[in-house]
N, C-alpha and C positions, 0 to 999 in steps of 0.2 A: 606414293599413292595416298588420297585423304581417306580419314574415314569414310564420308559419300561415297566414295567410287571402290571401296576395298572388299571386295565378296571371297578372300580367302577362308574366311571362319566358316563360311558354310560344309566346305568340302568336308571336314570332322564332325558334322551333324548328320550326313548324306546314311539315311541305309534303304534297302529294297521297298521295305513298307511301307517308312516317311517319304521315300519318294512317290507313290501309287497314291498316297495320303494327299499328299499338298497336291499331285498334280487334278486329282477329283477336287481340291477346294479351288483349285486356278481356274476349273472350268465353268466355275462357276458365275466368273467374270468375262464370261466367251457371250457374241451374240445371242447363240443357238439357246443355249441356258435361256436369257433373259427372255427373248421373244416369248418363248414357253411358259416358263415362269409366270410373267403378267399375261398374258393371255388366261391362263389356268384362273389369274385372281380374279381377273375381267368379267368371267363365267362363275367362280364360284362365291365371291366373296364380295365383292363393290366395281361395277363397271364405271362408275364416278373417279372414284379414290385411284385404280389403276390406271384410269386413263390419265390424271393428273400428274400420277407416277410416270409412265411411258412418256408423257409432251416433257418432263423435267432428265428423263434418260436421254432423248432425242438431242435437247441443249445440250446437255452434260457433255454426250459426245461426240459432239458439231466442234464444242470448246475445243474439249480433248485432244483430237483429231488438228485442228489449226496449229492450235500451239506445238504438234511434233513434227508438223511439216514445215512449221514456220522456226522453228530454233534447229531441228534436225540435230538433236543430238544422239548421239552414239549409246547403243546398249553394253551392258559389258563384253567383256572378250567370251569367243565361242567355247572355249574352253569349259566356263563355268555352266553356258548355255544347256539346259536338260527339254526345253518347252520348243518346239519346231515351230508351233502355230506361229510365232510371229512374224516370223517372215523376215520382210524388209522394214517394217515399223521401227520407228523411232523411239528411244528412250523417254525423255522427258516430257512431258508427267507420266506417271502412270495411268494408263486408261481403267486397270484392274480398280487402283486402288480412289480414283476418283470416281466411278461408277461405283464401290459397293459402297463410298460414305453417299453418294445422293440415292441411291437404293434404299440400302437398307438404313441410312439416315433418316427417308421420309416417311417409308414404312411406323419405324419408329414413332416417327413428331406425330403422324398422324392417328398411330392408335394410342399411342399414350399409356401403354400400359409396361410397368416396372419391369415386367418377363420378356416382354417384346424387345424392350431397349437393351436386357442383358445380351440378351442374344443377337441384335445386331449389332452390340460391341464385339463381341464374341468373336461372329462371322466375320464382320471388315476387318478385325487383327488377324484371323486365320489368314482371310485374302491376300493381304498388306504382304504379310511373312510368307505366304508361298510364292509370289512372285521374286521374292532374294535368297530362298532356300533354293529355285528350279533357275537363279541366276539369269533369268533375262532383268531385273531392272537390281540398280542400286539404293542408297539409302536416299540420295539428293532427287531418285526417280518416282519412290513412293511418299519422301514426304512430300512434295510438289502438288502429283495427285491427290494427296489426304488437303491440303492447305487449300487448293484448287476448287474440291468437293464442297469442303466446310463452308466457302466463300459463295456461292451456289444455294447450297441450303438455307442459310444466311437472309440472303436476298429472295429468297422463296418464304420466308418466314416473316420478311419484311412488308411483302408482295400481297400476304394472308392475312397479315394482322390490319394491311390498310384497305384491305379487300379493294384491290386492282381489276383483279377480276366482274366482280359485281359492276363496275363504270363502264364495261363495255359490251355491246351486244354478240351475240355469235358473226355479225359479220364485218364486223370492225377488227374480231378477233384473227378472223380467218383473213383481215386484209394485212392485221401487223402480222401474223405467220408469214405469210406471203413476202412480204419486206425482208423481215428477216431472212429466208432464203435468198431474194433475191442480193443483199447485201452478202453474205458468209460466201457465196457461189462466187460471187463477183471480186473480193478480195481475199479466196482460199488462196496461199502460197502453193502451188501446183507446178510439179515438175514430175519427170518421168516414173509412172511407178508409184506417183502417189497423187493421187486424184481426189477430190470430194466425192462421198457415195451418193451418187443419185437416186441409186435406189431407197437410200434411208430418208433422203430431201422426201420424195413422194410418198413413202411408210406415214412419214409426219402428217400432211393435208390430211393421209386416204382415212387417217386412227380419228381426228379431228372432224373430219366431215362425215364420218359413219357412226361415230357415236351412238350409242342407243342402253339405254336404262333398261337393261334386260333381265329378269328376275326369274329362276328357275323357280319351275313347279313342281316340290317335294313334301313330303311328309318325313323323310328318313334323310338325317345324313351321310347316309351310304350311298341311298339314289343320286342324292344330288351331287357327290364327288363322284360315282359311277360319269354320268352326264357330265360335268367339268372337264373329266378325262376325256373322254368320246371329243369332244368339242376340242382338249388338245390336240387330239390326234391329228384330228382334221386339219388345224390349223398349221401341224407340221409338214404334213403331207401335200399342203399347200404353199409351204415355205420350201420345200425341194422344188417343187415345182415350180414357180418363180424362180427361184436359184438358178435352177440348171437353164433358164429360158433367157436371164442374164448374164449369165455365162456365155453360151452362146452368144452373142452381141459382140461386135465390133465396136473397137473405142474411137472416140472424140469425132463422132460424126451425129450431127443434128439429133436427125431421125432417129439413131441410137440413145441417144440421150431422153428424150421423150419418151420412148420406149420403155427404157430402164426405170422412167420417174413414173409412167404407168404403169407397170411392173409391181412397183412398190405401194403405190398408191389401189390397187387392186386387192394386195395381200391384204393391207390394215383393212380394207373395208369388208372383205371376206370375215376379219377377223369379230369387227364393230357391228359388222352390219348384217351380212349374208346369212353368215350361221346364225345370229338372233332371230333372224326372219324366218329362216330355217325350223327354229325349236317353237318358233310361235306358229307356225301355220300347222306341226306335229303335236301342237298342242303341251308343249312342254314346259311352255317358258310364259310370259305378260312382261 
């Protein structure tokens, strides 16, 4: 066995606390986290900056996502395995570890601040390292994702600097999103058990097409992460709800499928759009 593929060293690191430890830093890397997370930044910090963040999460793990259905490589043995969430997913890349460098990589590039960058080095090393302390990936599966990410940020940095953005209008915008779904949909490697998410295809337009510059009405710090919170809540409660309503759904039929992309596409604009319309008719928000 090479060193890539050799996670026997972990078991002599393994004790009750560092496992409860990494498995809170692994969750960090789960959907549920992230939607939360940026949603919370969307309402309390910059609905610009997070939404740029979320349309480069959305890529990141459209990428992600192909390349484990399309090489299907194998995770370590169960043995090692501590983390159930994954299921039937695939080893290489890592999805953990290439979501938290274009997270909290952009995070980073974007504010620009020496405390901000420590700490997202910080966090994607915790990440990186608790996905082969909890033994679902090896070393060939996070550096993959870290080399994956880096490449990603990369060309978003490229993207910035030639402002790509700025040449094209919002519906030129919303016609290459378009494209691009409709290409990744059209040659995902799909077999049983592992499907592209259509609900996250639809998350993408709904976040995109609802967009809104939303600026809480505070005088206190306190109020206005009071409000931030309230406005998570909301938007979790609404994430179960979707959830469970796609769940419900029978697979690989039409009407299912549209459903599922409305689904999605419902939630993000709930998220972008509802609830800001919401805090501004309550008078809370501009």
């Amino acid at each position: 066995m090479s060193l890539w593929n050799d996670l026997s060293w972990v078991e002599s690191l393994r004790t009750p606390f560092l496992t409860i430890f990494f498995e809170f830093i692994s969750s960090l890397g789960y959907p549920t986290f992230l939607i939360l997370f940026i949603s919370f930044g969307y309402f309390y910090w910059s609905p610009s900056r997070f939404s740029r963040i979320v349309m480069m999460l959305f890529i990141s793990g459209f990428i992600n996502a192909f390349f484990k259905d399309f090489f299907q490589d194998s995770r370590p043995a169960a043995e090692w395995m501590l983390d159930p969430k994954v299921g039937t997913s695939y080893g290489w890349p890592s999805g953990h570890a290439q979501i938290a460098v274009t997270l909290w990589g952009l995070l980073a590039y974007e504010l620009k601040n020496k405390w901000v960058t420590l700490g997202a080095v910080v966090l994607i090393s915790l990440i990186v390292f608790s996905r082969l302390y909890l033994g679902v990936h090896d070393f060939g599966d996070v550096v993959g994702g870290l080399v994956i990410g880096g490449l990603i940020l990369f060309i978003w940095h490229y993207a910035y600097t030639n402002e790509w953005y700025e040449r094209f209008n919002k519906k030129t915008w919303l016609f290459l999103i378009i494209i691009f779904q409709i290409v990744i949909y059209n040659l995902y490697p799909t077999h049983e058990g592992h499907e592209i998410s259509i609900w996250s295809l639809g998350a993408m337009i709904g976040w995109f097409l609802g967009f809104s510059n939303i600026n809480l009405i505070s005088h206190s710090i306190i109020r206005k992460l009071i409000m931030s919170i309230v406005a998570t809540i909301l938007v979790f409660l609404f994430l179960i709800l979707t959830t469970h309503l796609e769940n419900s759904l029978e697979d690989n039929q039409i009407s299912e499928l549209v459903w599922s992309y409305g689904l999605g596409m419902a939630f993000s604009m709930t998220v972008t759009w509802v609830i800001p319309r919401l805090f501004k008719k309550l008078r809370l928000a501009v």
